[in-house]
C-alpha positions in Angstrom: 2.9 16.1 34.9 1.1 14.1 32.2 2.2 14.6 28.5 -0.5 12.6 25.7 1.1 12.5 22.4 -1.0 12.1 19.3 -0.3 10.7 15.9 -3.3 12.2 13.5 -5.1 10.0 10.8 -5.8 11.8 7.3 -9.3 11.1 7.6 -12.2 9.6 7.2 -14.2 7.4 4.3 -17.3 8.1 2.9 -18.6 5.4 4.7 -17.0 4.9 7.6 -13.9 5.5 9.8 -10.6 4.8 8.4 -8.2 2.4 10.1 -4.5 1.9 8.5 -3.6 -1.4 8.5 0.1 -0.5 6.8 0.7 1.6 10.1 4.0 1.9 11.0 5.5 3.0 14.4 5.0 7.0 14.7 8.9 7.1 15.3 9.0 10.8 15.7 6.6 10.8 19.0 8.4 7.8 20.6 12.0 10.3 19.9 9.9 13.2 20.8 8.8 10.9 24.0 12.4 9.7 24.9 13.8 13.5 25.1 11.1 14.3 27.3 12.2 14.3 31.1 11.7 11.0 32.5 9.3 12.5 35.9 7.0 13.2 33.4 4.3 10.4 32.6 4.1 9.7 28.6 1.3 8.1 27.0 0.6 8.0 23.3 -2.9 7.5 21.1 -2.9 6.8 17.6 -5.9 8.5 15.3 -4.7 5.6 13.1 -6.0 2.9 15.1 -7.8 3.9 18.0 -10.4 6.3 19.2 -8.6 9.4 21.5 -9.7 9.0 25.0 -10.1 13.3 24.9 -11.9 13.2 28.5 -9.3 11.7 30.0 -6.8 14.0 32.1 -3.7 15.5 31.0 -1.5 18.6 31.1 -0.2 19.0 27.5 -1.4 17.7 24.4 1.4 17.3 21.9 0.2 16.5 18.4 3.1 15.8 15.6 1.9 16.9 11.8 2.9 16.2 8.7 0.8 18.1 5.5 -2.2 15.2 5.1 -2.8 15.1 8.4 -3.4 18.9 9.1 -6.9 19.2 8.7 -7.5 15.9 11.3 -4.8 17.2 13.3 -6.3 20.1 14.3 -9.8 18.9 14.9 -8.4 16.9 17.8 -6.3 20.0 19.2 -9.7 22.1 19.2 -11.2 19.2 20.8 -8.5 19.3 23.6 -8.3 23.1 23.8 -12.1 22.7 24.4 -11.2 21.3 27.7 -9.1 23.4 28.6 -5.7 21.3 28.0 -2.7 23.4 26.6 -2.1 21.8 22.8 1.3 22.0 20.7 1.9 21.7 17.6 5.1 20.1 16.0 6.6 18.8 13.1 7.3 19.3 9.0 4.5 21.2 8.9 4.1 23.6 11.3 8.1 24.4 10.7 7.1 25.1 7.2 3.3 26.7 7.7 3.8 28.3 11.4 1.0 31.4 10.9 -1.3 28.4 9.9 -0.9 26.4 12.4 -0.5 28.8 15.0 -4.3 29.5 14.7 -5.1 26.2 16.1 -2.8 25.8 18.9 -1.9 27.4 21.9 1.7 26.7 20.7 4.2 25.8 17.9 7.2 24.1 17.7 9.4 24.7 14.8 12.6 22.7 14.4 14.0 19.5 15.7 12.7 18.4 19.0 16.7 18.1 20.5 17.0 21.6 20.5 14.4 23.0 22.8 11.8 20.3 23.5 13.3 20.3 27.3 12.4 23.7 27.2 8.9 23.7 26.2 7.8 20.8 28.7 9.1 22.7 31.8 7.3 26.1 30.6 4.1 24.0 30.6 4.7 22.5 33.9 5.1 25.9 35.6 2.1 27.2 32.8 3.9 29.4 30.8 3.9 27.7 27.9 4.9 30.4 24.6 3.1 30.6 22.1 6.2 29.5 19.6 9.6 27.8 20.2 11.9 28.4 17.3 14.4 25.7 17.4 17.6 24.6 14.9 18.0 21.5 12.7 20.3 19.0 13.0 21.8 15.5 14.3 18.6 13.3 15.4 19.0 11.9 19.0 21.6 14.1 19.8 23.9 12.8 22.6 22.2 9.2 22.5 18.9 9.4 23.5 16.5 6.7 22.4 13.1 6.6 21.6 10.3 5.4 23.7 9.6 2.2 22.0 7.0 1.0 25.2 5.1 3.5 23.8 4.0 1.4 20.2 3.4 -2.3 22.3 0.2 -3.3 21.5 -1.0 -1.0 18.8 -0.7 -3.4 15.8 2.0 -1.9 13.7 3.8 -3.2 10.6 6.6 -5.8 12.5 9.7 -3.6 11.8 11.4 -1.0 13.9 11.9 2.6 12.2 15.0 4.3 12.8 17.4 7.2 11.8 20.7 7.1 10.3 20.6 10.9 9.5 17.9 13.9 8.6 18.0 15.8 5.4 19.6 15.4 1.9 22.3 17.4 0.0 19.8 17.4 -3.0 17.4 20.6 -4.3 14.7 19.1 -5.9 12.2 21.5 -6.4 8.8 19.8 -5.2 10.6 18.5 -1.8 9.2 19.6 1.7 13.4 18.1 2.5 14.9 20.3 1.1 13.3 23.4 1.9 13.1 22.2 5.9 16.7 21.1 6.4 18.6 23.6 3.6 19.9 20.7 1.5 21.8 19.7 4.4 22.2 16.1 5.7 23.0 15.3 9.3 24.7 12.2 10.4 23.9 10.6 14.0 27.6 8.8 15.4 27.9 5.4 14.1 28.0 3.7 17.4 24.7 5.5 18.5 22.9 4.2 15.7 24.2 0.4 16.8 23.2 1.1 20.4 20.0 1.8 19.3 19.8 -1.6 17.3 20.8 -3.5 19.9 18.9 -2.3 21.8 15.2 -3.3 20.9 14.4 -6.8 19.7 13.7 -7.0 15.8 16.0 -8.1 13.0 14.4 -6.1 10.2 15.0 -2.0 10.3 13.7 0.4 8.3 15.8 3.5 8.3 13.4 6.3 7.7 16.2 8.9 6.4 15.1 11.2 3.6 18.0 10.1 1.6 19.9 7.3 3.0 23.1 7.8 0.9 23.2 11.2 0.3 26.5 11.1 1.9 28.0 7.8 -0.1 31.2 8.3 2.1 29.6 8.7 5.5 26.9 5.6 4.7 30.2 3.2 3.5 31.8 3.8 7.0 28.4 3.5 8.7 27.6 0.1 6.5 31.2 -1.6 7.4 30.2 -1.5 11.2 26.7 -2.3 10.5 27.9 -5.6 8.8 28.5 -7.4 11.8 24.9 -7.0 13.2 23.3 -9.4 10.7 20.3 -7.2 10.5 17.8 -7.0 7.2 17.1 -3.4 6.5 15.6 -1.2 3.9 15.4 2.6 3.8 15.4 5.6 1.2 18.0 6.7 -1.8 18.7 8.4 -4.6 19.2 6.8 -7.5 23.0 7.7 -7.8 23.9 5.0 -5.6 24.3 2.6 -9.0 27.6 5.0 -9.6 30.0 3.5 -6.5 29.7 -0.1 -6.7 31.7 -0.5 -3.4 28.8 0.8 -2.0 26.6 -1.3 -3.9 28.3 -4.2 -2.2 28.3 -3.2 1.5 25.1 -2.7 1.4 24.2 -6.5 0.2 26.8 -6.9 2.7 25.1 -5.5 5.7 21.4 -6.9 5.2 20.2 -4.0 2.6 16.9 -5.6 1.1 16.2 -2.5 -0.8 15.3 0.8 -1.4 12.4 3.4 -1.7 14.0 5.0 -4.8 12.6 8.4 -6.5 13.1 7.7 -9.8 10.0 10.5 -10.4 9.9 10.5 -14.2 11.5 8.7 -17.2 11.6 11.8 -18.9 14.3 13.6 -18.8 13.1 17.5 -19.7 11.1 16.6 -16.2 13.5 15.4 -14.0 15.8 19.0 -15.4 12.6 21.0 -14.6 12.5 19.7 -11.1 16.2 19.8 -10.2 16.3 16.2 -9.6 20.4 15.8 -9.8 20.9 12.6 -8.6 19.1 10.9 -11.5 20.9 12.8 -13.9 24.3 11.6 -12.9 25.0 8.4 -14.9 28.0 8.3 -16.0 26.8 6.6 -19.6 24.1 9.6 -20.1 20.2 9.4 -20.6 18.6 5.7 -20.8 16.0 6.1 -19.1 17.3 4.1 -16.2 18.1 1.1 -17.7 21.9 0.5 -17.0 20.7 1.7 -13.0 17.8 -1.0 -12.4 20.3 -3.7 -13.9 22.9 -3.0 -11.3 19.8 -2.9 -8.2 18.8 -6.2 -9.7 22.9 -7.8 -9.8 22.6 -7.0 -6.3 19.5 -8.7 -5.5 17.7 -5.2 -4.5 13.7 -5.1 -3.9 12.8 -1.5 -5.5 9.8 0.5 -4.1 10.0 3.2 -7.5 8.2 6.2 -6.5 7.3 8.3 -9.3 5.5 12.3 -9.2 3.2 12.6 -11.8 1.9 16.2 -13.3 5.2 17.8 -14.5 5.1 20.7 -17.0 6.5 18.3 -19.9 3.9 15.1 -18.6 1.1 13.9 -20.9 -1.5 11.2 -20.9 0.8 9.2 -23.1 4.0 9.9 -20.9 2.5 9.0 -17.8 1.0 5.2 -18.7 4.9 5.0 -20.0 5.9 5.4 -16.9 3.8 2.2 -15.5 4.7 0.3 -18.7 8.7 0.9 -17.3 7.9 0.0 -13.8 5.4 -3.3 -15.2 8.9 -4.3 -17.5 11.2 -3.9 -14.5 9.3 -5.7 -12.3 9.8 -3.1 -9.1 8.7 -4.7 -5.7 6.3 -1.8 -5.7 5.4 1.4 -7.3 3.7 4.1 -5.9 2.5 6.6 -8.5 1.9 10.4 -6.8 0.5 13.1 -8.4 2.8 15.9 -8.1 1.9 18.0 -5.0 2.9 21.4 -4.4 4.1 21.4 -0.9 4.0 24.9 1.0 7.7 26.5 1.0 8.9 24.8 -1.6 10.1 26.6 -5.0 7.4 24.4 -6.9 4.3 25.8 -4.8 5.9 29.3 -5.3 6.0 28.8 -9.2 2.6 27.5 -9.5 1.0 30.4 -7.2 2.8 32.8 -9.1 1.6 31.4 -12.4 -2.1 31.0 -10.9 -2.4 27.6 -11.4 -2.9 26.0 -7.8 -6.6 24.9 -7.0 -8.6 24.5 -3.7 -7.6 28.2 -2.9 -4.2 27.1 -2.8 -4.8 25.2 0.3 -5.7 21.7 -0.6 -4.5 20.2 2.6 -7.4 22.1 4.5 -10.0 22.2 1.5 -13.5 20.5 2.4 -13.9 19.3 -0.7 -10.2 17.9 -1.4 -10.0 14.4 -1.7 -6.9 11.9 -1.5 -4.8 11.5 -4.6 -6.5 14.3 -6.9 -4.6 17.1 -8.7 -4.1 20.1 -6.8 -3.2 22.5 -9.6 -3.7 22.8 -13.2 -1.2 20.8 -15.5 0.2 21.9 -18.9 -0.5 19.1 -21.2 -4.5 17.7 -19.5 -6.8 18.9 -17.1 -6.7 18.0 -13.5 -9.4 15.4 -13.7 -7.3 13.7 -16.6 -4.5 13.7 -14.6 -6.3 12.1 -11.5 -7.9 9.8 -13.7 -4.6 8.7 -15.7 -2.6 8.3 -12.3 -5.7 6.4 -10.7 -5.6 3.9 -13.5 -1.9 3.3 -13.0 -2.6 2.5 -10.0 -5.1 0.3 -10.4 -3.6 -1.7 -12.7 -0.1 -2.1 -10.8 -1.9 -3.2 -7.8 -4.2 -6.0 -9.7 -3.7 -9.5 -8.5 -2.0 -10.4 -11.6 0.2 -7.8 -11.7 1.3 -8.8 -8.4 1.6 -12.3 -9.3 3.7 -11.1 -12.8 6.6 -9.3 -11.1 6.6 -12.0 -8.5 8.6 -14.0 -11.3 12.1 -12.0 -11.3 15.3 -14.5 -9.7 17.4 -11.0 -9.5 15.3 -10.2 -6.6 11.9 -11.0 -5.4 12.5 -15.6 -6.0 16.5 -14.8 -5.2 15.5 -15.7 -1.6 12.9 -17.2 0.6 13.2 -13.7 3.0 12.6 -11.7 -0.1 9.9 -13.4 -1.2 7.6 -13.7 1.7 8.3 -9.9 2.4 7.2 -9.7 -1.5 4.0 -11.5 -1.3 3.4 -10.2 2.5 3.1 -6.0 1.9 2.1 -6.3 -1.6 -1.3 -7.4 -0.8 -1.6 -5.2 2.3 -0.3 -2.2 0.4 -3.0 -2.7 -3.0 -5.7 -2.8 -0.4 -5.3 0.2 1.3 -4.3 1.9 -1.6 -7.8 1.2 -2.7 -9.2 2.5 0.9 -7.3 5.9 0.4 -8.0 6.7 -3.2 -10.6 9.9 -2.8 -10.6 10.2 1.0 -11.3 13.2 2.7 -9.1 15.0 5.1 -10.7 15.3 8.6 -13.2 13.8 10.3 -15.7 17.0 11.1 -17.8 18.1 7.9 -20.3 19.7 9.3 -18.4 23.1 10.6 -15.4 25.1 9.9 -12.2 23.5 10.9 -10.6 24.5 14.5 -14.7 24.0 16.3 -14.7 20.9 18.3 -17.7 18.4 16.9 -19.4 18.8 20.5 -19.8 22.4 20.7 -23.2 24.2 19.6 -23.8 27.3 16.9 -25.0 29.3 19.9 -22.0 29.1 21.6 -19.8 29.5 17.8 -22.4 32.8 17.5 -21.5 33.9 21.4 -17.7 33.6 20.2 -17.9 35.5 17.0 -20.1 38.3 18.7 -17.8 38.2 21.3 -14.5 38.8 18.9 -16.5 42.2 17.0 -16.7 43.4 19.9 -13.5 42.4 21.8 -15.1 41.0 24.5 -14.2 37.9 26.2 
């Protein structure tokens, strides 16, 4: 039995095809890979990267989706089904979204590949694949399994190995996709599976992919005290609130932490109450709009990637160039300015339908006409266009060569070492330019039909299969 995984691109340019040159390893197929048994032959294409070889024979097509990638994502499983090869679909989305999704596959997998994934590949073998496998949440890699790394040599990714420390967060913001998939639960792997895994592949630099890193500050100081000895450099995710337990500020310096993707979201504080964000709320000096927080990343020498969603009910024009003005001050590694998206499932999506105020038919993920980074919904205090304008401009200007050569200059963090700098002046670049590539991308690669067709079929045959379904004949 052959199983070909596939890692979806978001799209296309107006111009031409998109290639990510910030592509990092699809962890999740090389874990969905390693659970899979090992009599079955794996291979793995990246939409990224590389065109997908469709005519070539296999017996399952398993395609892993997160929201951006939908569109794309099932372009390629109409391609397959085409063919007549068996497609499923898995990941955030589909667990969130399953009556969508199921419309393009011949199944769905909803839940954490551990669970059920064994399952599913020896249904297929024997061609009784279901048409939906409802699976729990929980540890990642249960009982040590590691991921397929063989799978990624050769396909240019960024030169760092992703990894998991845990799934999920305690927190209940109210935009997160998280939250709503894993309860405001997070699950911790076993300590010595986590440093089996590092040993066992070849790079010094990890980037732990968990949604929130140190949700648990109790379970990541135990984990961080082993890690110590493995002389690693790292980064991953985390809630501001870390600043609070400066015993865990320390072990992370002490165990190779370079820094963090941090959410700081807004530097207002009516917004970060409105979305439930409780981690940034919880300094124990009150309201300052970060400042006694970023002082205590910079003691510590951390790089900050500040990642900040845009749009919120108490937002304006004025609030939002603020917000880069804080981020320009502090200096942050990088920032990524998002315009708030509302994210099937989650409490914010539900609010915004209910009030009316979503756009693209409340679908922007599938819309033709959607395009990367523009406002989904209507705002309170512009118009979408004035928000996708204002956030566009941020972004511009943070990712200007003399922006990046002005927060080069901080001796807290980026000049505090010759590793931090070259990581500084390395992704900075790469990251500006294909923020430029995204900005107003749109989703897919087929716009000449409706999504789900295959680009090779004809209207006659699309006209034989409508006729055929008013008249339920096959």
């Amino acid at each position: 039995m052959k199983i070909t995984f596939i890692m979806p691109n978001i799209g296309r340019q107006d111009h031409s095809l998109y290639i990510d040159e910030a592509r990092m390893e699809p962890l999740s197929l090389g874990v969905l890979a390693g659970l899979t048994p090992p009599d079955v032959e794996c291979v793995l294409y990246d939409d990224r990267m590389e065109e997908i070889p469709f005519d070539e024979p296999t017996d399952l097509v398993a395609i892993s989706i997160e929201i951006y990638a939908a569109r794309r994502a099932y372009e390629i499983a109409a391609e397959y089904r085409s063919r007549g090869v068996p497609v499923i679909l898995g990941g955030a989305h589909p667990s969130l979204f399953p009556e969508e999704c199921q419309a393009y596959a011949d199944s769905i997998y909803i839940g954490d590949a551990e669970f059920r994934w064994a399952e599913a590949v020896e249904d297929a073998r024997q061609g009784q694949l279901k048409p939906r496998y409802d699976a729990a949440v929980g540890v990642a890699q249960a009982g040590g399994s590691l991921p397929r790394r063989d799978l990624f040599v050769g396909k240019g990714y960024l030169p760092l190995t992703l990894m998991q420390f845990s799934r999920g967060c305690r927190f209940a913001c109210d935009f997160c996709a998280v939250s709503a998939y894993f309860k405001k639960t997070q699950y911790i792997r076993p300590t010595q599976e986590v440093l089996e895994e590092i040993r066992r592949q070849d790079r010094k630099f990890v980037f732990f992919v968990d949604d929130n890193f140190l949700s648990n500050h109790n379970a990541a100081k135990s984990f961080l005290r082993d890690l110590i000895p493995m002389k690693i450099r790292w980064v991953s995710q985390a809630s501001i609130d870390m600043t609070n337990d400066l015993e865990l500020m320390e072990l992370m310096a002490k165990s190779g932490c370079m820094g963090h993707v941090v959410g700081f979201e807004s530097i207002s504080p009516d917004s970060i109450k409105l979305m439930k964000k409780a981690p940034n709320l919880m300094h124990k000096q009150g309201w300052d709009r970060y400042e006694a927080q970023v002082e205590i990343l910079r003691q510590f020498h951390m790089q900050t990637w500040a990642t900040f969603t845009l749009g919120h009910d108490f937002d304006t024009i004025e609030s939002i160039q603020q917000t880069h003005e804080f981020a320009m001050r502090n200096r942050f590694c990088f920032a990524a300015y998002n315009i708030l998206m509302p994210y099937p499932g989650t409490p914010l999506y539900d609010r915004l339908n209910s009030e009316g105020r979503l756009l693209f038919d409340g679908k922007w993920w599938l819309h033709p006409e959607y395009r990367f980074n523009q406002a989904t919904f209507i705002p309170k205090n512009m118009t979408p266009d004035e928000l996708t304008d204002v956030i566009w401009s941020c972004r511009d200007k943070w990712n200007s060569p003399r922006s990046i050569f002005w927060r080069m200059w901080d001796f807290k963090t980026h000049m505090s070492s010759f590793t931090r700098l070259f990581m500084y002046l390395a992704y900075n670049p790469l990251y500006a330019k294909e923020s430029y590539k995204k900005q107003g991308m749109l989703f897919g690669r087929n716009r000449k039909g409706p999504i789900g067709v295959p680009v090779g079929e004809t209207s006659s045959r699309r006209s034989i299969e409508r006729s055929a379904e008013t008249t339920g004949v096959r």
